[in-house]
N, C-alpha and C positions, 0 to 999 in steps of 0.2 A: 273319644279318642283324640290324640293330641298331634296332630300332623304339621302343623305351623311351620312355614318356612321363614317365620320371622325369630330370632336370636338375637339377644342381648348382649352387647360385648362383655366381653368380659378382658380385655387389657388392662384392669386394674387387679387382677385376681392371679396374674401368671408370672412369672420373672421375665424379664427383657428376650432373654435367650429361647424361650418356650411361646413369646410372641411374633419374635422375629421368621422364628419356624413355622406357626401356624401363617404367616402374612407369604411366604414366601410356598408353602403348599398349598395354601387357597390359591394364588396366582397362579401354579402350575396347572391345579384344577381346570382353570376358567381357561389358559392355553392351549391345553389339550383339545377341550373343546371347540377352542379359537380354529383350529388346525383339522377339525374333520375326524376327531379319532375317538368320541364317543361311543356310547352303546347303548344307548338309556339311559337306567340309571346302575348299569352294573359296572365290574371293573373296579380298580383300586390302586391308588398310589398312597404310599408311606413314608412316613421320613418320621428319622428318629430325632427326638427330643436331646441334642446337646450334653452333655453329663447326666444321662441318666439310661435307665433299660427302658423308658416309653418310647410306645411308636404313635401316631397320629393318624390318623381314618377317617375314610368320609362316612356322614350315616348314610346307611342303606335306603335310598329311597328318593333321596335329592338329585336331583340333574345337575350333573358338573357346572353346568351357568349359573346354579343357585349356594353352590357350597362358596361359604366364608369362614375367615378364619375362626373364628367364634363356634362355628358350627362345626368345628373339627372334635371327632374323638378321642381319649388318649386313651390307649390300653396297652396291657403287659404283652410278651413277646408271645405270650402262650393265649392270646386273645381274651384275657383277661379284663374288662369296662374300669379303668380306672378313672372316668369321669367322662361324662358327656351330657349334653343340652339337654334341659326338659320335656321330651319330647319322646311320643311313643316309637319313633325310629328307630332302631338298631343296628348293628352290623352286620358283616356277610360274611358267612365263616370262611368264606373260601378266601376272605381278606388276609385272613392272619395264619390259616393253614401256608398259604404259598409263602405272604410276603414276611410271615413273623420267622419260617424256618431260613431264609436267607437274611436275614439282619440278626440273626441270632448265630449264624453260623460266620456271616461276615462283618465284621466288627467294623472293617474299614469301608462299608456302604452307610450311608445318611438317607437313601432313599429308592425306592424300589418302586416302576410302573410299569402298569399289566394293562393292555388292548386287546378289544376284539376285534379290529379294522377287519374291511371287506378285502383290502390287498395283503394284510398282516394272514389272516386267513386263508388267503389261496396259497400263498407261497408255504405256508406251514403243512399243504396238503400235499406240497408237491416234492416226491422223493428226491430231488436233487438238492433241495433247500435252496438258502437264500447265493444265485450266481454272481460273481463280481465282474456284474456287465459296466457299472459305473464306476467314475470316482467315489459317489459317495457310498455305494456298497461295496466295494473292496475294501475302505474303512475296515469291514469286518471279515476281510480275509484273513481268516487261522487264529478271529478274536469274537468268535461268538458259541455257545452251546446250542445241546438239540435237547428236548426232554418227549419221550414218548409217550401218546396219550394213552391214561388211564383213568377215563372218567372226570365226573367235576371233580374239581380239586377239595374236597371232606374229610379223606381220610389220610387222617396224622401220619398212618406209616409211608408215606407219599413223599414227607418232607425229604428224607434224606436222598430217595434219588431228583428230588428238585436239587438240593444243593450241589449233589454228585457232579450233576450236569450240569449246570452253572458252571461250576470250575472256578475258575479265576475271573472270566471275562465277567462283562460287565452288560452283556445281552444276550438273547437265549432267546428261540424259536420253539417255542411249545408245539408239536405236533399236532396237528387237526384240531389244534385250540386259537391259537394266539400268538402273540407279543409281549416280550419279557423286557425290559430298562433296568440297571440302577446304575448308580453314582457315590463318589464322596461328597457330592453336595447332589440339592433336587436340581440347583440348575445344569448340573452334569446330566442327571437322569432323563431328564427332560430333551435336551440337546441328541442325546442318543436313542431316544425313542425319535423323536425328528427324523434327524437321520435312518435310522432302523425303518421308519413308516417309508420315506422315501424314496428309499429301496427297493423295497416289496411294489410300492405303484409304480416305481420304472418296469423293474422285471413281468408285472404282471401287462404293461402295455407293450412292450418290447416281445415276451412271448406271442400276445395277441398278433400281430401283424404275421407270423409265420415264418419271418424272414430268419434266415440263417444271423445266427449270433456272434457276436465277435469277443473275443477276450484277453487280455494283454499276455503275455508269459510272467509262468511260476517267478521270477526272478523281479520284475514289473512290481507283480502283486505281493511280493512281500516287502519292498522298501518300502512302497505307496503306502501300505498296510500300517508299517512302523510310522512314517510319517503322520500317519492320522491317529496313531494314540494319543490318547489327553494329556500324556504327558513329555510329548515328543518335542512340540512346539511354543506350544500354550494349554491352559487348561479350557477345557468347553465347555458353555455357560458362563464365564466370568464377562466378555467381554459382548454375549446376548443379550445377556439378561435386562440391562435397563431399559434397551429399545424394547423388547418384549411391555418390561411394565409402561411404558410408555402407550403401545398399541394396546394397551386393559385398557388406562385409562382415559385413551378418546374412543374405546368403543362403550364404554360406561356411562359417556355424555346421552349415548345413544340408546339403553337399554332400560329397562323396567325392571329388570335386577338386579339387588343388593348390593354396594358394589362388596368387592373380596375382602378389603381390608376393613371390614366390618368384623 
């Protein structure tokens, strides 16, 4: 069996635009990780491939710290393997059941991430959902979905109240599962799963303490709300993102894995 976590680049076999993609979701990969919001080796982020119906996936098996661009899958929106590294690895259907029916249903997303955090996790348990005790969760005051749990995410007829629930917004609280992101770009996606995790660990240490909670008024939370859309201000992730690859690559001086842009 062929398990290798070594891959061959392949940048000379791809267009500009489908490397620029794979460099830019390898990175997110290895942030994610950067930031505590691993799970193994489960979970999944996607971004679609620029002019075309492909999405990008990690193989099943790899630890976020060890996925590189090279090591990214491409497959069709129906999970479909339109190419991937020689290597007995595979995908994880519940990659493309979730994230293939919202890129197929939202044209205007580039990229879609799914967590199982320990505080992404409490808070999805808790029937109040995600409370706008902070600034940075009121962000998602009257801009996030709820999706009820029904099992691992397998079965196709699933897709359409994922998308149901989604809605418009751009995050979504999976019930007694997880954490839901996307974006028009990964670095949007990413930025709001940030945010989205940080949330969840305030609420979940703020509940802890017992102490009676505080919360601004409806009227409060919904400019603040407006002000924090991507598109209020600035967009999010444009003006992270370099500092971000900056801290890959002095944590790569430091690591014994590959680095991403391989």
């Amino acid at each position: 069996m062929n398990y290798s976590t070594e891959f061959e680049s392949i940048r000379s076999q791809v267009s500009e635009q489908e490397w620029q993609t794979r460099l830019d979701l390898a990175a997110c990969y290895r942030l994610v990780d950067a930031y505590g919001m691993t799970d193994l080796i489960y979970n999944h982020i996607t971004a679609r491939i620029p002019g075309t119906e492909h999405l990008l996936i990690n193989l099943y098996g790899l630890l976020y710290k060890e996925i590189t661009a090279s090591s990214l899958v491409k497959i069709g929106v129906e999970g479909n393997v339109v190419w991937k590294p020689d290597t007995d690895y595979g995908i994880n259907v519940s990659g493309y059941v979730i994230h293939g029916a919202i890129h197929k249903a939202r044209p205007d997303l580039a990229c879609v991430l799914h967590t199982h955090t320990r505080a992404g996790m409490a808070v999805s348990a808790m029937k109040c959902g995600l409370l706008p005790l902070s600034q940075t969760s009121i962000r998602f005051h009257g801009h996030i979905g709820y999706h009820d749990y029904e099992g691992p995410a397998i079965d196709l007829a699933e897709r359409e109240r994922l998308v149901r629930d989604l809605g418009p917004h751009d995050a979504m609280i999976m019930r007694n599962h997880g954490l839901l992101s996307c974006g028009a770009t990964i670095q949007q996606a990413f930025n709001t799963m940030y945010q989205l995790e940080l949330s969840c660990r305030a609420q979940v240490d703020a509940m802890a303490t017992r102490a009676e909670l505080a919360m601004p008024g409806e009227n409060v939370l919904a400019h603040t709300a407006h002000l924090y859309q991507p598109g209020a201000r600035r967009p999010y992730g444009v003006l992270e993102w370099p500092a971000m690859l900056r801290l890959l690559a002095a944590e790569q001086a430091r690591s014994a894995y590959p680095p991403y842009w391989h």
